[in-house]
Structure formats: C-alpha cells, structure tokens
C-alpha positions as CSV (number, residue, x, y, z in Angstrom):
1,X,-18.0,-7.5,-10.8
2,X,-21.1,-9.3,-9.6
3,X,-23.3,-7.3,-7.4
4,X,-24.7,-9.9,-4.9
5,X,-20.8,-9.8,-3.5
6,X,-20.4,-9.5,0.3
7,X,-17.8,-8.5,2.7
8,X,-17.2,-8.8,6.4
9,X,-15.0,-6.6,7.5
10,X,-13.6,-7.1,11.4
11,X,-11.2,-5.4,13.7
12,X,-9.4,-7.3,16.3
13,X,-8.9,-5.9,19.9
14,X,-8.3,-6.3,22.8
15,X,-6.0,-9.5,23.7
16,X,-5.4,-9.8,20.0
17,X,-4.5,-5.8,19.6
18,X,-1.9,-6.3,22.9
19,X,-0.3,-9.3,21.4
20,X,0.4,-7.9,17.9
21,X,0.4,-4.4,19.1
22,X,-0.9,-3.1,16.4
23,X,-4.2,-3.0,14.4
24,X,-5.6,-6.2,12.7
25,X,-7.9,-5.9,10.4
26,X,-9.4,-8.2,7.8
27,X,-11.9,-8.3,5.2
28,X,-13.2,-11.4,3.9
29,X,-15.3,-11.2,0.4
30,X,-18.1,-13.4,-0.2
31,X,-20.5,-14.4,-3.4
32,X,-23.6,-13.6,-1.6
33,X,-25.6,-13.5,1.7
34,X,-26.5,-17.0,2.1
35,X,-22.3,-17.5,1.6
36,X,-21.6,-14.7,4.2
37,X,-24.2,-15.6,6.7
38,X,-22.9,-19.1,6.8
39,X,-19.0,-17.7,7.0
40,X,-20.5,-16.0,9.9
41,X,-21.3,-18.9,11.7
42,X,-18.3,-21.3,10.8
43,X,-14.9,-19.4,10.4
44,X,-16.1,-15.7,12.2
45,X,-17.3,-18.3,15.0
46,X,-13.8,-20.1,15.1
47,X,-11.5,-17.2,15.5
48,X,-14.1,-15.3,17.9
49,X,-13.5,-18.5,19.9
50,X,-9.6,-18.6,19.2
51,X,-9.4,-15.6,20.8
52,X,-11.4,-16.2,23.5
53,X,-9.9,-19.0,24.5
54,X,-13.6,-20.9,24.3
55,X,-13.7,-24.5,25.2
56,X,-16.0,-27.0,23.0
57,X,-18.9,-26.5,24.8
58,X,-18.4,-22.5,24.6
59,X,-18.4,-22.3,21.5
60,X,-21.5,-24.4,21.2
61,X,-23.3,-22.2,23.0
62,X,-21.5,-19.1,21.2
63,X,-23.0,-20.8,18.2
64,X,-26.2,-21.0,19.4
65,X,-26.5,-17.2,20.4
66,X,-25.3,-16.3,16.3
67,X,-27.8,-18.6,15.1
68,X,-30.6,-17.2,17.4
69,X,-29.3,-13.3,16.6
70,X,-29.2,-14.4,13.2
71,X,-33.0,-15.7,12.9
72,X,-34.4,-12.8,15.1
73,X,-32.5,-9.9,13.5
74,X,-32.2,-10.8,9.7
75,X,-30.8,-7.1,8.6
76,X,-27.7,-7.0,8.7
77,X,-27.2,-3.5,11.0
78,X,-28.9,-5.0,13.5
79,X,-27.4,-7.9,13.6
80,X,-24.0,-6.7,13.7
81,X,-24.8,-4.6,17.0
82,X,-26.1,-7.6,18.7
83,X,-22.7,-9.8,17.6
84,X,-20.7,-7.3,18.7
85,X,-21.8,-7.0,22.1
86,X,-21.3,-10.7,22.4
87,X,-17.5,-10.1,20.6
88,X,-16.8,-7.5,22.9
89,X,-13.3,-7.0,23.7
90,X,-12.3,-9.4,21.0
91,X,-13.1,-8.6,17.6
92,X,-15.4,-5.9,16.2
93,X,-17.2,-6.4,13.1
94,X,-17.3,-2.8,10.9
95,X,-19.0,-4.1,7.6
96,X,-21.7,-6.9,6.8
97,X,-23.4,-6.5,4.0
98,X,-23.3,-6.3,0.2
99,X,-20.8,-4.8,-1.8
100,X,-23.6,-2.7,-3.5
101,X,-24.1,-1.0,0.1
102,X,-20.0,0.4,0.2
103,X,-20.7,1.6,-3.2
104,X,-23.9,3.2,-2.6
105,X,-25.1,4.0,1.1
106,X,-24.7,6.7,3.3
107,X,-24.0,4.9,6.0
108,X,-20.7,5.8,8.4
109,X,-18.6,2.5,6.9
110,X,-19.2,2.9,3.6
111,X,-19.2,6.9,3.2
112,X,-15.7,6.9,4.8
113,X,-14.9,4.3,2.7
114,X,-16.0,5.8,-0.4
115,X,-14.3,9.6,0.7
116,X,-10.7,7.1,1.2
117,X,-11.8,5.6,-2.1
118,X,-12.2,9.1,-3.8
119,X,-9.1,10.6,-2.6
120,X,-6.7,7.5,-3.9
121,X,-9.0,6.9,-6.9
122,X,-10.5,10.2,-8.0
123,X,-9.4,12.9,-9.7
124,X,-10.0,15.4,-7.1
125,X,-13.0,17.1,-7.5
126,X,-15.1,14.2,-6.5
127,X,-18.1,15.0,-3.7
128,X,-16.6,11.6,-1.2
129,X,-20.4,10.8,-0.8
130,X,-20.7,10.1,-4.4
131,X,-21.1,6.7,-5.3
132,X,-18.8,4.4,-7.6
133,X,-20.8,3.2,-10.5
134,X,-20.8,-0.6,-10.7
135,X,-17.9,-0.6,-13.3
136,X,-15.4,0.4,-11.1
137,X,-16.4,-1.8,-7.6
138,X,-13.4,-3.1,-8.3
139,X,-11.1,-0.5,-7.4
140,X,-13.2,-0.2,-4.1
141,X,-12.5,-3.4,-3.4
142,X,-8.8,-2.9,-4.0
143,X,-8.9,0.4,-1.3
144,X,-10.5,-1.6,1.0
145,X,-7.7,-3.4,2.5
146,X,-5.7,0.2,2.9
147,X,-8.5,2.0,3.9
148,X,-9.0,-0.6,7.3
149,X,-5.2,0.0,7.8
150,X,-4.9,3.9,7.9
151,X,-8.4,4.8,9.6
152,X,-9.4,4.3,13.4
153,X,-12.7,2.4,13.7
C-alpha cells in the first residue's frame, strides 16, 4: 500500500446529527498531502457549507479563512484545531494526516485506532499501541470505517 496515503476522517454534528439522528462519519482516502490539502479546500469546503446553509459569498470567505489557516499552520494538528473551531457545531474533523501516522503515532486517533485494529485483527496478545507493519495498512484501512461507527469521538 503506498505510504504517502492520506485520510480525512470527519464527524458530523450538530444539525446534521439531529436530522439523521445518528452518527455520521466518513473517511475519505487520498494519494498524498498536496491531494488531501486541496480536498480540504474543495469538497470538505462544500459540505461544511451544505450544512451550514452558507450563501456564495460565505463560502468565499469560508474559503479564504482555510486557505489563510492552511498557509499559517502547515502541520496538520494544528491546523485541524483551527478548522474545527471554524466547523463548530457542524462537522468535526478527527484525522488529517498520513496513513503512516494511524499506523505508527501515539497520538489519541490513531492509538485508539490501532487498539480497535488489534482487537478485530490481532491474535490477542497484541500490546494496542503496537504499530502495524506497512504490509498490513491495508487491514487498517479496512477497520477504519467500523472503528468511526462503534467509538464516540
């Protein structure tokens, strides 16, 4: 699997979470940063400003603030603080960043994902902080889409 593979991984609440009534979460994989940052400011833009109900100009400005973050706050921790205080209410994003990262940092996001991960995956007398080995990212990428579902974030 290649190893410059990103993810952005949301949560949608607020109006979204009453409408649906239940949790919506998606994960959207993409080849590499320039690809994710860019994703960022296109299609995360568009359904931030879906669901709240932005006019044009709105989401201009909306557009504007990403772009600014973006330049001022290049790592991607930090920057997803910053866009979720602008997202508040609406969407939360819990993961930007490499696919490396899940398999490997000790982070929150990627050590809970890693303990689901272990506990589907493993054969039970895996530590959940140990990391998967590049040859099996693909599996974490398969638990991904469960793990969002069954844990509160």
């Amino acid at each position: 699997m290649d190893n410059r593979l990103w993810a952005l991984c949301f949560l949608d609440e607020g109006v979204a979470l009453s409408v649906i009534s239940r949790k919506e979460t998606r994960c959207q994989w993409l080849s590499d940063e320039d690809q994710a940052r860019e994703y960022l400011l296109s299609d995360y833009l568009a359904h931030v400003a879906e669901l709240g109900e932005l006019d044009e100009q709105q989401t201009t400005v909306a557009r504007e603030r990403f772009e600014l973050l973006m330049e001022q706050y290049p790592e991607p921790e930090t920057l997803v603080e910053y866009l979720n205080d602008l997202t508040s209410g609406l969407t939360r994003i819990l993961w930007f960043g490499p696919l490396s990262a899940l398999a490997e940092d000790y982070g929150d996001f990627p050590l809970a994902l890693r303990a689901y991960y272990w506990e589907e995956y493993g054969e039970g007398d895996e530590d959940p902080v140990t990391p998967v080995v590049e040859d099996d990212w693909i599996y974490l990428v398969e638990a991904m889409d469960d793990f969002l579902l069954q844990d509160d974030y």
